[in-house]
N, C-alpha and C positions, 0 to 999 in steps of 0.2 A: 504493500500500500504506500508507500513512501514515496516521495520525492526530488528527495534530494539526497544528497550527505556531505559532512566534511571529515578533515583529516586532523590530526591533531600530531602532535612532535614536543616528546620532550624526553628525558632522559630517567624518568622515574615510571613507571605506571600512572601511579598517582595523578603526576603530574598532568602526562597527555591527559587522561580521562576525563577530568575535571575542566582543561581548557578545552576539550571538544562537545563538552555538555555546554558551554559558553557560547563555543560558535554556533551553536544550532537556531540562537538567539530567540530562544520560547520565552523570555524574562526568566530565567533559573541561574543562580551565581553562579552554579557548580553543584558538586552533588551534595553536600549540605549548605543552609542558609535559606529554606524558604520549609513552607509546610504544605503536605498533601496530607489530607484527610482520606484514608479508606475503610471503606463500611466492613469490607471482609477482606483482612491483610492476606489468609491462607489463600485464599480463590488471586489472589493479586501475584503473590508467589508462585502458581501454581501454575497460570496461565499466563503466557507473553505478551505483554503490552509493553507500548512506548513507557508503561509509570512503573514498570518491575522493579528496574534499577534500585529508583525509591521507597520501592513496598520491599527492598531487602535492604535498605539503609533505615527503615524503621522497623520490619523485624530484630533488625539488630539492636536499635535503640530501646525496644521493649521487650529485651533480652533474652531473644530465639537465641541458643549457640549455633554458632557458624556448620556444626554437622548435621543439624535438623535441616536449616536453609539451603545449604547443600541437596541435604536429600529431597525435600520439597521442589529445589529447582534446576534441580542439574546442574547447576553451575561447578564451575571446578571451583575448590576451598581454596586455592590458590588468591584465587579475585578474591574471595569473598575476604579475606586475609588483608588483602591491599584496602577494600574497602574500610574495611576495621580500621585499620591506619589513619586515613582520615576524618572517621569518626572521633577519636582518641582526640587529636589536633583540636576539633572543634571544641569539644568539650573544655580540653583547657586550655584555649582561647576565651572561654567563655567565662573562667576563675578571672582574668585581669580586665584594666583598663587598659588604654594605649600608653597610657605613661608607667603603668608597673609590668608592662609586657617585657619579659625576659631577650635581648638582642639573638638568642640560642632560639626560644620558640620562635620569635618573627621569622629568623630566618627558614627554619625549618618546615614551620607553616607556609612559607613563600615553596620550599621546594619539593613540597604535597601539592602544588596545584592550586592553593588558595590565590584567589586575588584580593588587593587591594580594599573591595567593595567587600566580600566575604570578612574581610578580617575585621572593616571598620562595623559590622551588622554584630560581629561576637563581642567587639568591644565598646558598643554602645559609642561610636565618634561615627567621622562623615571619612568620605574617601579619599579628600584632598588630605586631610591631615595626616592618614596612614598614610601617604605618597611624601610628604616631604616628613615622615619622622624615618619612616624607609632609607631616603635619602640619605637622609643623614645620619644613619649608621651605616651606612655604605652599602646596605644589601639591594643587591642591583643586578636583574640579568644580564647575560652575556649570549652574545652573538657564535651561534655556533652551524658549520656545514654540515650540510648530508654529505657521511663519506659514499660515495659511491664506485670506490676501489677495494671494499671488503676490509678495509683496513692493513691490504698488503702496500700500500703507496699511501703517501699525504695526500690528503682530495682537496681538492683547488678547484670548489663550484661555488656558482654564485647562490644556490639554493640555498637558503639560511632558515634559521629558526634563533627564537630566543628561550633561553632555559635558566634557571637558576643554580641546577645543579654542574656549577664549572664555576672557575677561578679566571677564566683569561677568556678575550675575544678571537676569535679564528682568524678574521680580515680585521685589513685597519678601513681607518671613512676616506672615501675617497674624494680629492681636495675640487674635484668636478665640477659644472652646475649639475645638481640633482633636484630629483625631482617625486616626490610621491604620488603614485595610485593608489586610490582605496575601490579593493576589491568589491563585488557581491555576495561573496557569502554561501551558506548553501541556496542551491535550490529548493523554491519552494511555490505553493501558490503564490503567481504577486510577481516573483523576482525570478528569472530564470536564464537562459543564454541571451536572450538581447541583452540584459544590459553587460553578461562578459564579452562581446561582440563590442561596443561601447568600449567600456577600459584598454581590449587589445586596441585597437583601432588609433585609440588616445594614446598607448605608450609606443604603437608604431611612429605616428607622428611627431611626439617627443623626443623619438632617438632618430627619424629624420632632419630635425632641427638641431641637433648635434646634444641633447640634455643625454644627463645619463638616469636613467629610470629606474627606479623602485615600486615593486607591485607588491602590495600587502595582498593577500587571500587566503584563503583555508578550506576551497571546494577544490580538490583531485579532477572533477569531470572537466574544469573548467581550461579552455586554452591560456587564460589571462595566468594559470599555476604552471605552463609548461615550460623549462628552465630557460627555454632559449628565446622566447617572448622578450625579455627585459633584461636591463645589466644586471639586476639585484632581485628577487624573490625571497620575501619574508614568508613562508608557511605559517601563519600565525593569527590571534587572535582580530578579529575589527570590533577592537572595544579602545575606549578614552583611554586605560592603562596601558594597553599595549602599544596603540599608537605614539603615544606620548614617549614610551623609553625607546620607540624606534627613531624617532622624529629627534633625541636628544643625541643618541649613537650616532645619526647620520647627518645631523643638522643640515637638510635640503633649504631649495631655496623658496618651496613651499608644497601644501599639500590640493591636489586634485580630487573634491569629495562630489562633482556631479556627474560622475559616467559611472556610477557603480547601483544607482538606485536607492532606494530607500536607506538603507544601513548607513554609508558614508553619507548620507543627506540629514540626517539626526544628530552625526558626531559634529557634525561642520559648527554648531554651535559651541556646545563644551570645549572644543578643541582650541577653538579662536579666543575662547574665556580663558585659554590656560595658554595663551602667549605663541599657539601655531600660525604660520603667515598659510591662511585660504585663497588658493589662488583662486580669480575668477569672479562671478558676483562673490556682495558681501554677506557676512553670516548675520548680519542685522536683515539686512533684504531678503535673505532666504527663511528667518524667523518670521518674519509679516506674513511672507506666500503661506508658509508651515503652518500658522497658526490659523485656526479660519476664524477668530472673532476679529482679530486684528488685519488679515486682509480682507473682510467683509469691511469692516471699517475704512481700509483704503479707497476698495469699489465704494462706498460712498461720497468719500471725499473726491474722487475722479468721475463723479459722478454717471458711475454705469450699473446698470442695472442687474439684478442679482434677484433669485425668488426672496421672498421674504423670511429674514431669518431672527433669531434670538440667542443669548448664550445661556446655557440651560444654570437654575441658579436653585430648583425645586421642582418635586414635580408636579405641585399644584398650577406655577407659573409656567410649566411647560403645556399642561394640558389645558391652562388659559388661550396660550397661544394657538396649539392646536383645534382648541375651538373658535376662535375669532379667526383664523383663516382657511379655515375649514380644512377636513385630511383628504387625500393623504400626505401624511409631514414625512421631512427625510430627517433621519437623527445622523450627526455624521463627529465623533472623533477628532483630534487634531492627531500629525504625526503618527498617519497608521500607511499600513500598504494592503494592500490590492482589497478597500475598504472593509478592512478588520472591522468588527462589530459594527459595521455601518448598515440601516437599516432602514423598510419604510414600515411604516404604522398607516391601520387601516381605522383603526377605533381608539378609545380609551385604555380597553384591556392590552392590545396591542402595546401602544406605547407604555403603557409600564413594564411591560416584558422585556422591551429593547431598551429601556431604559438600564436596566440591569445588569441587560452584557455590556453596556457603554458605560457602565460608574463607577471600572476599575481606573478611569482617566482620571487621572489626579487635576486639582484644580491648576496646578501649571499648566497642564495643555485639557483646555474647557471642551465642552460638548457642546455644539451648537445645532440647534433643530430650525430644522426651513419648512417651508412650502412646497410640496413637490407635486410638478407641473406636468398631470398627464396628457398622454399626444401628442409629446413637445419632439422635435428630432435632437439627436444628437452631434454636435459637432465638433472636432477638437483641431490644433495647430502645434504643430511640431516646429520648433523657432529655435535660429540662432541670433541672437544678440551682440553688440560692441559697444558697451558704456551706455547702454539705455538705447542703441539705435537699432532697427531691423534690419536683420540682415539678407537670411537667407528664412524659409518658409515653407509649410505643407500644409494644406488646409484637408482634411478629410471627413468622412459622412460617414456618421452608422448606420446599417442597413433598420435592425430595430430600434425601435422609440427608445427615449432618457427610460432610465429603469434600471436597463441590463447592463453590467460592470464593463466599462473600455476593455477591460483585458480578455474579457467572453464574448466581445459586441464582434460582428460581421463587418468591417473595413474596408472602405470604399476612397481609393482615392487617383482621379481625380475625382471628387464627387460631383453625380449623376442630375442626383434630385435633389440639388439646393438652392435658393433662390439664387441669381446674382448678386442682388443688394444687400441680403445675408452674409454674403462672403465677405461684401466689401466692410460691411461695420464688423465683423468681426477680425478683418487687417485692420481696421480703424482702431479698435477696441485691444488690442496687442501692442499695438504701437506706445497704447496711451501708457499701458501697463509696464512696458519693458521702458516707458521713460521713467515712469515715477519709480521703477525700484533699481533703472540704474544695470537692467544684468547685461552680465559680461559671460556669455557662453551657452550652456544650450539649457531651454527651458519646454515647458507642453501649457497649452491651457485649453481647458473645456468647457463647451458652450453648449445652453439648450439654447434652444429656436421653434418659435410656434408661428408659423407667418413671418413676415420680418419681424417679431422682436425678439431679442436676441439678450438672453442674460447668461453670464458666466458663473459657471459653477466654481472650481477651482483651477489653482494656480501652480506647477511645480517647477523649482529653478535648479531641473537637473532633467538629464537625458532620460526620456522615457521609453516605455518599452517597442514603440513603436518607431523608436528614428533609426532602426535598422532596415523596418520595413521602405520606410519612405527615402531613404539612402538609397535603395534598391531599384523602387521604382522610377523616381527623378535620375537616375545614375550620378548624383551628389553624395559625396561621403559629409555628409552633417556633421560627423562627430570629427572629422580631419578638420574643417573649417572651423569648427568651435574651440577645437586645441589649440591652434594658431594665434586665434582672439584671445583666448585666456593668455596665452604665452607673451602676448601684446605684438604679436605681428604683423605686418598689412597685407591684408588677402583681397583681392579682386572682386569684384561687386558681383554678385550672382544675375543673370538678365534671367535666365530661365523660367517661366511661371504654368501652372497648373493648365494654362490654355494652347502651350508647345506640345504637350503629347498626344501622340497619335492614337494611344493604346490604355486600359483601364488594368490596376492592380488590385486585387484585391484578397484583402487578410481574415484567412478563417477559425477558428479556435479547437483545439484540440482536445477531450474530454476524456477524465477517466473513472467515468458511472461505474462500468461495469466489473472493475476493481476493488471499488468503495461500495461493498455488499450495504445494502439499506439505504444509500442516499437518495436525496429525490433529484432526480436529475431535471431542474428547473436553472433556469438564468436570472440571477437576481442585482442588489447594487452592491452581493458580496462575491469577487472573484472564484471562481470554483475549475476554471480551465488549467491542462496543466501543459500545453504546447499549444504550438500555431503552425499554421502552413499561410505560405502569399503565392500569389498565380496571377500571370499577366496575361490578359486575351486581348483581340483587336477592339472589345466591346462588354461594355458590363456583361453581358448573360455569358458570354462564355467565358471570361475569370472567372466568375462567380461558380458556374461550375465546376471547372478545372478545382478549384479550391476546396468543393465539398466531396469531389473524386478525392481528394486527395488526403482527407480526413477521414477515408473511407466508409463516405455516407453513400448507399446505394441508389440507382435509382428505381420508383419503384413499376414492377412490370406489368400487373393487371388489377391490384385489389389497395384500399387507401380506408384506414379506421379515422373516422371524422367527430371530434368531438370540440365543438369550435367555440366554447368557453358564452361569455355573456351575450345578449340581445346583437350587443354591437359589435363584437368581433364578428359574429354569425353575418350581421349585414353585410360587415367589411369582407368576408370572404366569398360571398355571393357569387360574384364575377366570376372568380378564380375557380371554383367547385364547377360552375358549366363549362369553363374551360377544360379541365379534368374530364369531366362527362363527353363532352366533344373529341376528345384526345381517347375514347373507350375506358375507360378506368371506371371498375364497377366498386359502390362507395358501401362500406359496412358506416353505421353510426348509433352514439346511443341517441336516448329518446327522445331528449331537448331538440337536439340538432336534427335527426331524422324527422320532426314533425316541423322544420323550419325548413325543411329542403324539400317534405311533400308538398308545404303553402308555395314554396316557387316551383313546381313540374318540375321536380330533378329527385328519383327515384335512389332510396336509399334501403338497405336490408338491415332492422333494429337489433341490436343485440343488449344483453342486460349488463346493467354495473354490475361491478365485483360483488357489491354487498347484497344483492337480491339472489347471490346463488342460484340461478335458475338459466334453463339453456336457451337459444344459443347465448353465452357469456362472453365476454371481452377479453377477458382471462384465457379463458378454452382457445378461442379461436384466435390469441397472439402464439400460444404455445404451441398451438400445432401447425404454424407456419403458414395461415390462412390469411394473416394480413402481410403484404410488401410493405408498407407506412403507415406511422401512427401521428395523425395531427392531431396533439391535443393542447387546447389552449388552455391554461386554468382560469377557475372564478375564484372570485376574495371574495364566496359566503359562505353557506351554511357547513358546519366541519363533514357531517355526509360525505359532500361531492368532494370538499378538496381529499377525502381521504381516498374515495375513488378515483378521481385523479390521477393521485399520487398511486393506486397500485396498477391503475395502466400504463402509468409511466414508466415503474420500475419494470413489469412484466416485460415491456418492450425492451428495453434495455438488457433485462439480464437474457432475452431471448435475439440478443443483436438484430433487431427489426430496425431499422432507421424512422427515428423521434426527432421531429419538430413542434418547441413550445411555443413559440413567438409568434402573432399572426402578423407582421412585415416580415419576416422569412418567410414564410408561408408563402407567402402574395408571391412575395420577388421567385421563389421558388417554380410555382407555376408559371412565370411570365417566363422564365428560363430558357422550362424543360419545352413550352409550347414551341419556344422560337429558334430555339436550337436544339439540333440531336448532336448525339454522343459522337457520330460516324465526322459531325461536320466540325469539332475539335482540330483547331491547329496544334501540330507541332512544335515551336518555333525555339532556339538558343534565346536567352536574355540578349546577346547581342542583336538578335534578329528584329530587337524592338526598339525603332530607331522613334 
């Protein structure tokens, strides 16, 4: 079920372990310093989960001996031995302050794997002050190579790691210009190869500009870890501690935190707080974008328009607000990626639910509830910047309505169906933006659109996940151009615009339902996609297809289950269902919908919801292979249907039948297949598309 992984490097057990439970960046210090509550610790030891680890670090703490735990989980006692270790550490950690902590345990605790932040939580201080009382007893990592001669020869790689357990540095700093990248991290929903696509890209160019490069990272899959990428490779943690004792070894002539996504876009604050030079925009400016009360506050001083929002303060005053502008509201996070807890609320009940998952947000970065605008399109720009001016540009269209998360949305660009005058306030509307915060390098912002008016949702002042795509499509390398501007060099005016090409690209989302036993395979405003495919055709219908070939969505051959959600999706699909019917495709549906397609003369065969158990069923007849396609739209009422819903949805999926939720795929779908067949698919190289 996973998605990513990283690696971890250090010279103790202990040690790696502990800094690879860090990089996974779930908010956990390490393996002890936070608490998991389990209802049945034996059933947790018993059975593999991602929280085992933990349900045997409090076994231990509620004093299982290590050969029970052993026998309960197979583990070799070996680990579980190491584990003990730094339970032991923690505990008396937990006897001192910082100021009667023994120079013997600091260090010792440094070379278990603790950080910083772990040690300042056992001794009741904050982390800066662990870092310079650290300091100044000298305990301090050291810079050390992967040998990769077996230790028959001195290894002379630029592959590093930082460890505590060692006395001397391997390399000395080199008297260079250097330069840091901050890596992405593992893989995960949200964060995945575009943005290492992005960092390689940045430190190719860097070292065409004669800098000499330093990549932080700690995902193994990633090209941006492979050793010949960069002069320098830290295998290592992207946290404030770690960068910092890199940043002080290497003293660069600053750090690169917008081409790595979300992770280095959170450090760019703390880091700037602790005396690092951020190349690029400034971490003041990228706190306004970051924050959304405060660049909601901007958009109003720059007077553009935005749904209407609030900064949640109770949830009495939220569900004032929710009532005065009626639902549904979007509750949205600061400083989250691929809209963590981000949600919309349909009622009252609703929003206290989502309220819930969002009130782990500390009041430094608030929760702010909007107005969410449905019907509205979605539109977003991929931008490079120079001191506040525009540079270069992508303006692209989601195929589905505002809703569905950018990172799961259908990508259209150049876009198809959006007004002219649309486009142009929202160049107007970037412009204004990229003056007042001043950025210098690459940024994205997203807009809805209902008619021309055009309000902007958010703001991010770092390379997003789509400026590989649209690098690809435009044949501009975005991210080369942006390195150069951060670098302060003068690059040539870009002429090229959305209205030069001959041909449409379009970017489809990659899904892994049928993996994730139980989930409901729906599109919402929280990312759930775990890859992408892009496809270039001489004309929307056939990218568009090429793309869902290539996701390996089928087409379907003679049978389509139609269940087309409320009054008005039903309307909206009208057209496209006689289309279907003209094209031969003979239509199963349930009740709703078959007694809406008998009122329009378009003959449909009824089958029952799952929960009437009675035949023919929806169920029966996905399993045994009787339906080619299941369009099912959902409804926001009665729990009933969406429970129905939801088990024809997963039915189709775990029986790999290709599932469309969204009624604008839907549409654009049949407009596709009607206008184009498979046989009339071009060929073509990327070069071939001038």
């Amino acid at each position: 079920k996973s998605v990513g992984e990283v690696m971890a490097i250090g010279r103790s057990f202990e040690e790696a372990l502990q800094k690879a439970i860090r990089m996974l960046d779930v908010g956990i210090p390490g393996l002890v310093g936070h608490t998991n509550v389990f209802s049945n610790l034996e059933t947790e030891l018993r059975e593999p989960s991602d929280k085992r680890m933990f349900a045997i670090v409090e076994a231990i703490k509620q004093g299982y001996n290590l050969e029970k735990i052993a026998k309960i989980t197979k583990v070799t006692p070996w680990f579980l031995y190491k584990i003990q270790n730094i339970i032991d550490i923690e505990q008396q950690l937990k006897n001192h302050s910082l100021a009667t902590l023994p120079p013997s345990l600091f260090k010792e605790a440094k070379q278990k794997g603790f950080s910083d932040h772990q040690i300042a939580l056992f001794t009741k201080t904050n982390e800066s002050d662990v870092r310079n009382r650290r300091k100044k007893l000298h305990i301090i990592p050291y810079i050390k190579q992967i040998d990769t001669l077996a230790a028959e020869y001195p290894a002379k790689t630029n592959y590093l790691y930082l460890t505590y357990n060692a006395t001397t540095d391997d390399i000395e700093r080199t008297e260079k210009h250097q330069v840091i990248v901050l890596g992405s991290g593992a893989y995960r929903i949200g964060s995945s190869v575009e943005f290492d696509w992005c960092c390689v890209n940045s430190v190719m160019t860097l070292r065409n500009l004669k800098y000499h490069t330093i990549m932080i990272n700690c995902n193994p899959e990633t090209v941006s870890t492979d050793y010949d990428i960069c002069d320098k490779l830290y295998f290592d943690e992207l946290t404030l501690e770690r960068v910092m004792d890199i940043y002080e070894k290497e003293r660069p002539q600053g750090v690169i935190v917008s081409m790595g996504g979300q992770i280095p876009n959170t450090l760019a604050l703390p880091l700037s707080e602790a005396g690092v030079t951020i190349l690029g925009t400034s971490t003041n400016d990228i706190d306004v974008a970051e924050d959304r009360h405060k660049f909601s506050a901007l958009l109003d001083t720059l007077k553009i328009d935005q749904p209407q929002w609030k900064e949640l303060t109770s949830l009495e005053s939220s569900e004032d607000f929710a009532n005065t502008v009626g639902y549904p509201v979007l509750i949205r996070p600061s400083y989250v990626l691929s809209g963590a807890a981000m949600s919309i609320a349909l009622s009252n009940k609703e929003l206290h639910e989502y309220l819930k998952k969002a009130s782990e947000v500390s009041k430094k970065h608030p929760v702010v509830i909007s107005k969410f605008i449905t019907g509205a399109k979605e539109i977003e720009i991929d931008a490079v910047a120079d001191h506040g001016k525009l540079y270069c540009y992508a303006i692209s269209e989601h195929v589905e309505n505002a809703g569905v998360h950018s990172g799961d949305a259908t990508i259209v660009l150049p876009p198809q169906r959006t007004y002219l005058e649309t486009m142009r306030r929202v160049k107007t509307i970037t412009k204004n933006i990229a003056t007042s915060l001043q950025i210098t390098g690459p940024f994205n912002i997203q807009f809805i659109a209902k008619d021309n008016d055009v309000k902007v949702i958010e703001c991010n002042l770092r390379a997003s996940r789509s400026f590989p795509f649209v690098s690809k499509v435009f044949k501009i390398n975005f991210i080369d151009l942006a390195t150069k501007i951060i670098m302060g060099k003068q690059v040539p005016r870009i002429d090229r615009s959305a209205f030069d090409l001959d041909y449409v690209g379009v970017k489809a989302s990659q899904f892994s339902f049928t993996r994730l036993k139980g989930s409901d395979p729906i599109l919402g405003v929280e990312m759930v996609s775990t890859g992408e495919v892009a496809c270039l055709g001489d004309d929307f219908n056939e990218a568009f297809l090429k793309s869902l070939l290539s996701v390996e969505f089928t087409i379907p051959k003679k049978t389509i289950l139609l269940s087309t959600g409320p009054i008005d999706s039903k309307a909206d699909f009208l057209s496209s269902t006689k289309i279907l019917e003209t094209m031969g495709y003979h239509f199963y549906a349930t009740k709703g919908t078959a007694d809406f397609l008998k009122d329009n003369d378009i003959a449909a065969e009824v089958l029952y919801w799952p929960s009437e158990k009675k035949e023919p069923n929806t169920l029966t007849y996905i399993a045994d292979g009787k339906i080619d396609l299941v369009i099912n739209i959902p409804k926001n009422i009665e729990r009933e249907e969406l429970d129905n819903d939801y088990l024809i949805r997963r039915k189709a999926v775990d029986f790999n039948i290709p599932l469309i939720t969204n009624i604008q795929l839907a549409k654009r779908f049949v407009e596709a297949i009607s206008r184009t067949s498979l046989e009339d698919l071009k060929i073509k190289s990327w070069n071939e598309y001038v």
